[in-house]
N, C-alpha and C positions, 0 to 999 in steps of 0.2 A: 582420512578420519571417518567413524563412525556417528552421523549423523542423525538426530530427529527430526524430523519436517513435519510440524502442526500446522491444519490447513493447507495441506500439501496439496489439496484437487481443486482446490479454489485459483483463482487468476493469478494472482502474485504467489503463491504459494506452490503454484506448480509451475514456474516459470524459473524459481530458485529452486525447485528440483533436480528440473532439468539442467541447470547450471552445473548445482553439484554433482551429478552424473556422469558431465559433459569433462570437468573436474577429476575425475577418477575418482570419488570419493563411496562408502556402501552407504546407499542410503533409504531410510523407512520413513514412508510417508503414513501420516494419521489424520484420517477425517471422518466427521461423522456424517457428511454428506448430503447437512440440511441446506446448504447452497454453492454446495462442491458438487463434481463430476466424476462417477470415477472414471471414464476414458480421460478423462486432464492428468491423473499418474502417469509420469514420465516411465517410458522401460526402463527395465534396469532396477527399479524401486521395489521394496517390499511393500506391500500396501496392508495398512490396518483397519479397517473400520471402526468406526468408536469413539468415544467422548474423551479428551484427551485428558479430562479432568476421573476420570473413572476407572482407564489404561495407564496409568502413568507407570503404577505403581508395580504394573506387571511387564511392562517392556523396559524399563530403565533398568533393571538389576540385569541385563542382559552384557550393559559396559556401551556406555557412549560418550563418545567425546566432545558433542554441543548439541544443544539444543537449539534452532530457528523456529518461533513462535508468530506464525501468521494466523492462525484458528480467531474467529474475533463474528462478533456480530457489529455490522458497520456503515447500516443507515439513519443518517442524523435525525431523520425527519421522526423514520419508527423508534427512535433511541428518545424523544421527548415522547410520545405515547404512551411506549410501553418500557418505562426506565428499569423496572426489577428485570427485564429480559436481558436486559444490558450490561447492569450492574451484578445479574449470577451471571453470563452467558461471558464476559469478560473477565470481570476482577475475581468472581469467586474461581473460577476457572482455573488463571492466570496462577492463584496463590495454590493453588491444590497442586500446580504444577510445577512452582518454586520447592514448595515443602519435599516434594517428590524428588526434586534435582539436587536439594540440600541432602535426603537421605541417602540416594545413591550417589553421591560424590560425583555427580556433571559437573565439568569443569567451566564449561562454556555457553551463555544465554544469550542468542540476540533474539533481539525482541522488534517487530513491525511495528511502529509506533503509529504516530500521526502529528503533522501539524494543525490537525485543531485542538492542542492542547495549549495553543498561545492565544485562541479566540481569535479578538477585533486587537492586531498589533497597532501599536502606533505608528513606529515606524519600519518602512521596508527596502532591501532587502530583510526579512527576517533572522534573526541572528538566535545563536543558543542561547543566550545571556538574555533574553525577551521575555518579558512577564508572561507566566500562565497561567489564563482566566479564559478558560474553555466556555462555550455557550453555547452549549447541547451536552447534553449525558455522554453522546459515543465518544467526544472529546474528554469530558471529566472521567470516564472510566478508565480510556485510554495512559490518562495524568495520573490514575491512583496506583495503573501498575507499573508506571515508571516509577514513583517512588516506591514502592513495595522493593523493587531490583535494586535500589539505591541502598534500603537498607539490609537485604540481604549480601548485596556484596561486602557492604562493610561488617558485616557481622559474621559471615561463613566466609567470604573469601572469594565467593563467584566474581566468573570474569564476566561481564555484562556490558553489553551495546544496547542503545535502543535508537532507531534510526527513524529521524520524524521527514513526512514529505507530503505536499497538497495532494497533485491529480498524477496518476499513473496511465498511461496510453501506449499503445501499440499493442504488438505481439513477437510472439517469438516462436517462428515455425507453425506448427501447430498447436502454440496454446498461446490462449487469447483472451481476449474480457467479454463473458456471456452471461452477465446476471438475469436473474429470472424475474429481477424488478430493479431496471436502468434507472439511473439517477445522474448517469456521468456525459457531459456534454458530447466527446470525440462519437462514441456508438451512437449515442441518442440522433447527433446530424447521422451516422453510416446506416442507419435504419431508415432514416427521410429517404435516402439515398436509394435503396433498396425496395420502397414504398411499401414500407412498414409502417410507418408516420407518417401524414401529410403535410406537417412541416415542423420546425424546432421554434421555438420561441427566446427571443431574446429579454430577459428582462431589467428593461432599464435602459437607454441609451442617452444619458446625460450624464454621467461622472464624468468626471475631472480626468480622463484619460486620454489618450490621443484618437481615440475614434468616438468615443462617449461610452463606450462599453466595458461592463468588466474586464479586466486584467490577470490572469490566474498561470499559476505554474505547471509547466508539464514535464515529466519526466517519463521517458520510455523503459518500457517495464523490463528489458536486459538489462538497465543501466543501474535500475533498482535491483535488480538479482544480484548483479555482480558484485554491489556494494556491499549487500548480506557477507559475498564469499569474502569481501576485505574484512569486513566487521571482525570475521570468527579468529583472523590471524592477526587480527589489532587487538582485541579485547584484553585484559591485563588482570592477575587476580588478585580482588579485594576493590575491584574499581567498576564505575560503572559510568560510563562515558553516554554521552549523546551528541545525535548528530543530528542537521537538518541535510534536507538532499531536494535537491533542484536545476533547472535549465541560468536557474541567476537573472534572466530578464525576464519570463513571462509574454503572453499570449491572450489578446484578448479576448473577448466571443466572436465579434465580427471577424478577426484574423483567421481563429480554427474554423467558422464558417466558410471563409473564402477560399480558405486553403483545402477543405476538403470537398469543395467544389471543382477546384482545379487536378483532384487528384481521381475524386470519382466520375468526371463528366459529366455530373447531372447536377439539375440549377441548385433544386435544393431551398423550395419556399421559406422563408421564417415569419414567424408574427411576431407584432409589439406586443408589449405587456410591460405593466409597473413594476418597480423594482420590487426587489423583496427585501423583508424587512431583515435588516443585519447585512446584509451583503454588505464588504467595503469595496471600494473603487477596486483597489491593489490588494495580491495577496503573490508575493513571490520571495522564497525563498533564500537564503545566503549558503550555500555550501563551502566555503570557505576553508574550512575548518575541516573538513571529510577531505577536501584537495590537498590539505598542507599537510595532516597526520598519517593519513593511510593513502593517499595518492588517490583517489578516486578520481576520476573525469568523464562527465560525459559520454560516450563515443556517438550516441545517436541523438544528438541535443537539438538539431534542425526539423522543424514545426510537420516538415512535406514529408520527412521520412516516418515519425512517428504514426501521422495521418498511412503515409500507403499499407505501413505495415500491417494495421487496424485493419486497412480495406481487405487487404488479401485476407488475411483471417475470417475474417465478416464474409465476404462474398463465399471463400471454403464452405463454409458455414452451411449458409444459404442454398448451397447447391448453383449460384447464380455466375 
């Protein structure tokens, strides 16, 4: 197939490039490269530069057979600051890019979603059938363009996936998680590690969990790619499905602490700190539903491999 890859030079977006490369499939990656890389273009790719809401309209008439939509601004913290950043930078986006896939007849949309478009669940495993009441902007944008797909599929006919999941970690080869402003726990300890940091901070060690620490989902970022590639030969037209994607047990802070201390050799200080506000105890995932309809599983779902793979990449990195 003739693919589009939005946000193709970013982490996960060039990770499902290289899949579908790896795939045999032609494919063009598009980013405008305000926190993508263009060395993260997979060979093989045609690469565009460019705001995918600006291009659409000139690279879709070309004939493509699905669109993957990773392109996204997707820090929670700066998405309650500066919410119009969010709100164009995602939804208007998004919809410039439905309109565009409606005119030139794409047949096929998966879309990178998120699960913070469920908020603070009640209960977990989290399930698709679980209220969404997001609590942060990058969550409520993320929810407006899932309904935006909802209603375009049933109105033109698109086949549409939107695949929701917490935390994403590892690497794959040579591409890997290197945001220019970390937020995500796995690199945050691999940079202590590296003596980048002097230590990570845990915050909160009183819930209700088995070590007192947060509980949170991790999914390695092949396993997230390869789901995209089930997605595009699941998707159905006039329908728009969703899935969540997860390990199904979850990982606490103290565990991915200790675990990638065990894999980097090095001690790896942390500090206390109060919790924050909203954090729940649990936050992990139900795949269920990605297992039973399109097969999905796993393959790298153990804590130690997603950690080494992180490291190798990180330490590449580094030069270390």
């Amino acid at each position: 197939m003739k693919l589009l890859v939005t946000g193709g030079a970013g982490y996960v977006g060039s990770v499902c490039a290289a899949r579908l490369i790896e795939a045999g499939h032609d494919v063009v990656v598009v980013d405008d490269l305000s926190t993508g890389h263009v060395d993260a273009v997979p060979d093989g790719c045609r690469f565009v530069e460019g705001d995918i809401a600006e291009i659409a309209d000139t690279l879709l008439p070309e004939g493509f057979d699905g669109v993957l939509h990773f392109a996204a601004k997707s820090l929670v913290a700066e998405s309650m600051r500066e919410p119009a950043k969010y709100w164009y930078g995602n939804v208007v986006t998004s919809l410039r890019l439905l309109e565009a896939i409606r005119r030139h007849s794409v047949p096929r949309l998966v879309f990178s979603s998120t699960a913070a478009t469920y908020g603070e669940p009640e209960t977990v495993p989290v399930l698709e059938t679980a209220a969404t009441r997001p609590t942060n902007t990058y969550g409520a944008t993320k929810l407006a363009i899932d309904n935006a797909m909802t209603s375009y599929a049933a109105a033109h006919g698109l086949a549409a996936v939107s695949l929701r999941y917490f935390n994403v970690a590892g690497a794959h080869g040579r591409f890997g998680e290197r945001h220019t402003t970390e937020t995500h726990l796995i690199p945050i300890v691999l940079q202590v590690a590296l003596g980048q940091r002097d230590s990570v901070a845990i915050y909160g060690e009183d819930y209700p969990t088995g070590d007192g620490s947060c509980v949170r989902d991790y999914i390695h970022v092949t396993d997230l790619a390869d789901a995209h590639l089930l997605a595009l030969d699941h998707a159905e037209p006039g329908e728009h499905q969703i899935y969540n994607l997860g390990n199904g047990t979850g990982f606490s802070v103290k565990q991915v602490i200790e675990t990638c201390r065990q894999v980097t050799g090095h001690e790896i200080p942390v500090t206390m700190a109060a919790r924050r506000p909203g954090d729940p105890a649990v936050l992990v995932a139900s795949s269920d539903k990605a297992r039973t309809e399109f097969k999905w599983e796993p393959a790298k779902a153990d804590l130690t491999e997603i950690v080494r793979d992180a490291w190798t990449f990180t330490k590449a990195r580094a030069g270390a």
